[in-house]
C-alpha positions as CSV (number, residue, x, y, z in Angstrom):
1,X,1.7,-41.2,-7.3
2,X,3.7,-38.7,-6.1
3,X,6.4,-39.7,-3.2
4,X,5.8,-37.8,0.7
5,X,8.6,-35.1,0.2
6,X,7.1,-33.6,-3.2
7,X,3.7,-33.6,-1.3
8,X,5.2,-31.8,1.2
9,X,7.3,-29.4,-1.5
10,X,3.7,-28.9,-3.3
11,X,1.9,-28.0,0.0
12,X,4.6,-25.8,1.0
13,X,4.6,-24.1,-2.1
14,X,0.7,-23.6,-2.3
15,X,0.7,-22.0,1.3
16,X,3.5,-19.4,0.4
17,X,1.7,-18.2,-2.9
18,X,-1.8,-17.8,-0.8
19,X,0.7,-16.0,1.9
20,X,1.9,-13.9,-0.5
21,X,-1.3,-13.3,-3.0
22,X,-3.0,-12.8,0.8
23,X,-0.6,-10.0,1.8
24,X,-1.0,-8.2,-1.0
25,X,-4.3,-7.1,-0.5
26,X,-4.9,-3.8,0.3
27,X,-6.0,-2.4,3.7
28,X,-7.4,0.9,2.5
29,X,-10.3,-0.9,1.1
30,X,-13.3,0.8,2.6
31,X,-16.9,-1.2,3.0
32,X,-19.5,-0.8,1.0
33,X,-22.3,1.3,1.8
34,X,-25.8,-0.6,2.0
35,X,-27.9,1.9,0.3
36,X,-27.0,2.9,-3.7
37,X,-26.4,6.5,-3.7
38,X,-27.0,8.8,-7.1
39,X,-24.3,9.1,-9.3
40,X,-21.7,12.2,-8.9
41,X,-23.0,15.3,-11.1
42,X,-21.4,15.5,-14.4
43,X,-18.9,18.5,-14.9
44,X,-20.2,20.8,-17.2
45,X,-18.0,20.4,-20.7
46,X,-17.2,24.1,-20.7
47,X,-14.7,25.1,-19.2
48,X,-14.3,28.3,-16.2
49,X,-13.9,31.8,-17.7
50,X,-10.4,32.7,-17.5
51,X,-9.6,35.0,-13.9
52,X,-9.8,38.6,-14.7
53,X,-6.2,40.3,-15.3
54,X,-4.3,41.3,-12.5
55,X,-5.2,45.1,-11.4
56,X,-1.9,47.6,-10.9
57,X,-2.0,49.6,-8.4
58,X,1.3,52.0,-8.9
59,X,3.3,49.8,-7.2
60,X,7.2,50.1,-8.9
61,X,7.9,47.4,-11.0
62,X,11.2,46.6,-8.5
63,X,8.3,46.0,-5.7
64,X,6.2,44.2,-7.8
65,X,8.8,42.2,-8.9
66,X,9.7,41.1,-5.4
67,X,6.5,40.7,-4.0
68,X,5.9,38.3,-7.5
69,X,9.2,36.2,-6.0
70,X,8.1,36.1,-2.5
71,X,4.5,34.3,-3.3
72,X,6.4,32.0,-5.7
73,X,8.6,30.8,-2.8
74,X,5.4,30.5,-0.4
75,X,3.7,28.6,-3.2
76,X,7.0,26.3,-3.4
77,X,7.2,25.5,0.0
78,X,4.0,24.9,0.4
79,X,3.7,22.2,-2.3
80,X,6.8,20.5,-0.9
81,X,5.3,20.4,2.4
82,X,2.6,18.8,0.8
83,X,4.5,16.3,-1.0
84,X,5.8,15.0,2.2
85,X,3.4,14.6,4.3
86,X,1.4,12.7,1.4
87,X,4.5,10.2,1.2
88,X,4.5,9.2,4.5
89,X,2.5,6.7,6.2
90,X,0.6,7.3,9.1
91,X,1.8,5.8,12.2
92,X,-1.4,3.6,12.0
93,X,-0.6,1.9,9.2
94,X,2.9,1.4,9.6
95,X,2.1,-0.4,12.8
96,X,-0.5,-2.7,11.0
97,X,1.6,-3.4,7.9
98,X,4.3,-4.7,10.4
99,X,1.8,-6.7,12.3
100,X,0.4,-8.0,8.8
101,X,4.6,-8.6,7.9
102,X,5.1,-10.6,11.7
103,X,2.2,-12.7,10.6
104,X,3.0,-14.0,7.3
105,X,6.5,-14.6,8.8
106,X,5.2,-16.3,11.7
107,X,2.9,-18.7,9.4
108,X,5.9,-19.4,6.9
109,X,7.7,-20.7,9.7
110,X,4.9,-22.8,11.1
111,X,4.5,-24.2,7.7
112,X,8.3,-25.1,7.4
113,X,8.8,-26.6,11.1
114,X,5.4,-29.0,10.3
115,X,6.9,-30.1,7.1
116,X,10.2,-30.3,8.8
117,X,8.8,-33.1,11.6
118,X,6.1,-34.3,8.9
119,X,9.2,-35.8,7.1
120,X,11.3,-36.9,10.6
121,X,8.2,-38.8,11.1
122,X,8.0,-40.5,7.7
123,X,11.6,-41.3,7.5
124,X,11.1,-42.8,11.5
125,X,8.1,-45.1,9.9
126,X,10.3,-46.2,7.3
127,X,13.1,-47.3,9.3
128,X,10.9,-48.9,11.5
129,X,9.6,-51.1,8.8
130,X,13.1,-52.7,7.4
Protein backbone atom coordinates (compact mmCIF):
# COMPACT_ATOMS: atom_id res chain seq x y z
CA UNK A 1 0.00 0.00 0.00
CA UNK A 2 1.09 3.21 -0.72
CA UNK A 3 2.36 5.48 2.51
CA UNK A 4 0.00 9.07 3.28
CA UNK A 5 2.52 11.50 1.58
CA UNK A 6 2.59 9.64 -1.95
CA UNK A 7 -1.31 9.72 -1.68
CA UNK A 8 -1.14 13.04 -1.13
CA UNK A 9 1.81 13.58 -4.06
CA UNK A 10 -0.68 11.37 -6.40
CA UNK A 11 -3.81 13.57 -5.56
CA UNK A 12 -2.01 16.64 -5.98
CA UNK A 13 -0.74 15.64 -9.17
CA UNK A 14 -4.21 14.45 -10.59
CA UNK A 15 -5.83 17.84 -9.66
CA UNK A 16 -3.11 19.95 -11.39
CA UNK A 17 -3.35 17.87 -14.77
CA UNK A 18 -7.40 18.23 -14.63
CA UNK A 19 -6.48 22.16 -13.84
CA UNK A 20 -4.47 22.29 -16.53
CA UNK A 21 -6.31 19.85 -19.26
CA UNK A 22 -9.53 22.10 -17.85
CA UNK A 23 -7.97 25.45 -18.71
CA UNK A 24 -7.20 24.64 -21.87
CA UNK A 25 -10.51 24.43 -23.22
CA UNK A 26 -11.55 26.92 -25.34
CA UNK A 27 -14.13 29.69 -24.62
CA UNK A 28 -15.10 30.50 -28.23
CA UNK A 29 -16.94 27.30 -28.36
CA UNK A 30 -20.41 28.25 -29.52
CA UNK A 31 -23.66 25.98 -28.60
CA UNK A 32 -25.18 23.91 -30.79
CA UNK A 33 -28.15 24.73 -32.57
CA UNK A 34 -31.25 22.31 -31.86
CA UNK A 35 -32.52 22.12 -35.26
CA UNK A 36 -30.05 20.41 -38.23
CA UNK A 37 -29.77 22.97 -40.87
CA UNK A 38 -28.93 21.93 -44.80
CA UNK A 39 -25.54 21.65 -45.70
CA UNK A 40 -23.67 24.93 -47.15
CA UNK A 41 -23.98 25.01 -51.10
CA UNK A 42 -21.11 23.45 -52.91
CA UNK A 43 -18.85 26.03 -54.83
CA UNK A 44 -19.15 25.56 -58.34
CA UNK A 45 -15.65 23.72 -59.68
CA UNK A 46 -15.15 26.41 -62.29
CA UNK A 47 -13.59 28.96 -61.48
CA UNK A 48 -14.78 33.25 -61.96
CA UNK A 49 -14.02 34.67 -65.46
CA UNK A 50 -10.99 36.68 -65.16
CA UNK A 51 -12.02 40.81 -64.54
CA UNK A 52 -11.97 42.53 -67.82
CA UNK A 53 -8.68 44.62 -68.61
CA UNK A 54 -8.25 47.84 -67.22
CA UNK A 55 -9.74 50.60 -69.64
CA UNK A 56 -7.16 53.82 -70.44
CA UNK A 57 -8.54 56.76 -70.48
CA UNK A 58 -5.45 59.25 -71.81
CA UNK A 59 -4.32 59.68 -68.64
CA UNK A 60 -0.03 60.14 -68.92
CA UNK A 61 1.67 57.28 -68.01
CA UNK A 62 3.59 59.61 -65.08
CA UNK A 63 -0.15 60.01 -63.63
CA UNK A 64 -1.01 56.71 -64.08
CA UNK A 65 1.86 55.69 -62.56
CA UNK A 66 1.23 57.61 -59.39
CA UNK A 67 -2.27 57.06 -59.02
CA UNK A 68 -1.07 52.95 -59.40
CA UNK A 69 1.36 53.83 -56.18
CA UNK A 70 -1.18 55.68 -54.18
CA UNK A 71 -3.91 52.62 -54.21
CA UNK A 72 -1.01 50.25 -53.42
CA UNK A 73 -0.22 52.22 -50.24
CA UNK A 74 -4.16 52.50 -49.34
CA UNK A 75 -4.32 48.72 -50.04
CA UNK A 76 -1.18 48.34 -47.62
CA UNK A 77 -2.37 50.14 -44.92
CA UNK A 78 -5.38 48.86 -44.97
CA UNK A 79 -4.38 45.15 -44.57
CA UNK A 80 -2.11 46.18 -41.71
CA UNK A 81 -4.81 47.76 -39.99
CA UNK A 82 -6.46 44.66 -40.40
CA UNK A 83 -3.87 42.53 -39.17
CA UNK A 84 -3.99 44.28 -35.92
CA UNK A 85 -7.07 44.52 -34.88
CA UNK A 86 -7.40 40.63 -35.69
CA UNK A 87 -4.41 39.99 -33.22
CA UNK A 88 -5.77 41.63 -30.41
CA UNK A 89 -8.17 40.34 -28.00
CA UNK A 90 -11.14 41.97 -27.14
CA UNK A 91 -11.33 43.53 -23.92
CA UNK A 92 -14.00 40.73 -23.07
CA UNK A 93 -11.97 38.08 -23.30
CA UNK A 94 -8.97 39.32 -21.87
CA UNK A 95 -10.98 40.03 -18.69
CA UNK A 96 -12.39 36.32 -18.72
CA UNK A 97 -9.14 34.63 -19.51
CA UNK A 98 -7.68 36.42 -16.42
CA UNK A 99 -10.66 35.47 -14.32
CA UNK A 100 -10.30 31.81 -15.74
CA UNK A 101 -6.02 32.32 -14.85
CA UNK A 102 -7.15 33.73 -10.91
CA UNK A 103 -9.19 30.61 -10.71
CA UNK A 104 -6.88 27.89 -11.53
CA UNK A 105 -4.39 29.77 -9.25
CA UNK A 106 -6.72 30.11 -6.59
CA UNK A 107 -7.60 26.18 -6.74
CA UNK A 108 -3.82 25.14 -6.95
CA UNK A 109 -3.32 26.87 -3.82
CA UNK A 110 -6.30 25.41 -2.00
CA UNK A 111 -5.13 22.09 -3.12
CA UNK A 112 -1.47 22.68 -1.71
CA UNK A 113 -2.58 24.34 1.77
CA UNK A 114 -5.13 20.99 2.26
CA UNK A 115 -2.35 18.77 1.53
CA UNK A 116 -0.07 20.94 3.54
CA UNK A 117 -2.40 20.50 6.94
CA UNK A 118 -3.58 16.86 5.64
CA UNK A 119 0.11 15.91 6.43
CA UNK A 120 0.46 18.33 9.85
CA UNK A 121 -2.37 16.24 10.93
CA UNK A 122 -0.97 12.83 10.04
CA UNK A 123 2.46 13.52 11.39
CA UNK A 124 0.33 15.03 14.83
CA UNK A 125 -1.52 11.32 14.91
CA UNK A 126 1.68 9.68 14.74
CA UNK A 127 3.31 11.39 17.46
CA UNK A 128 0.53 10.96 19.42
CA UNK A 129 0.68 7.27 19.20
CA UNK A 130 4.49 6.60 20.39
Amino acid sequence: MESPSLQSLTLFLLCFLFLVSASSISFDSQPQASSISPPPPLQSLTPPPPPPPPVKVGIGNKAMHEKHHRRKKWKQRRNQNQKQKQKKLNTGKTVGLFFAGAAAALQVVVAAFLLLKRRQLLLKINDNRH
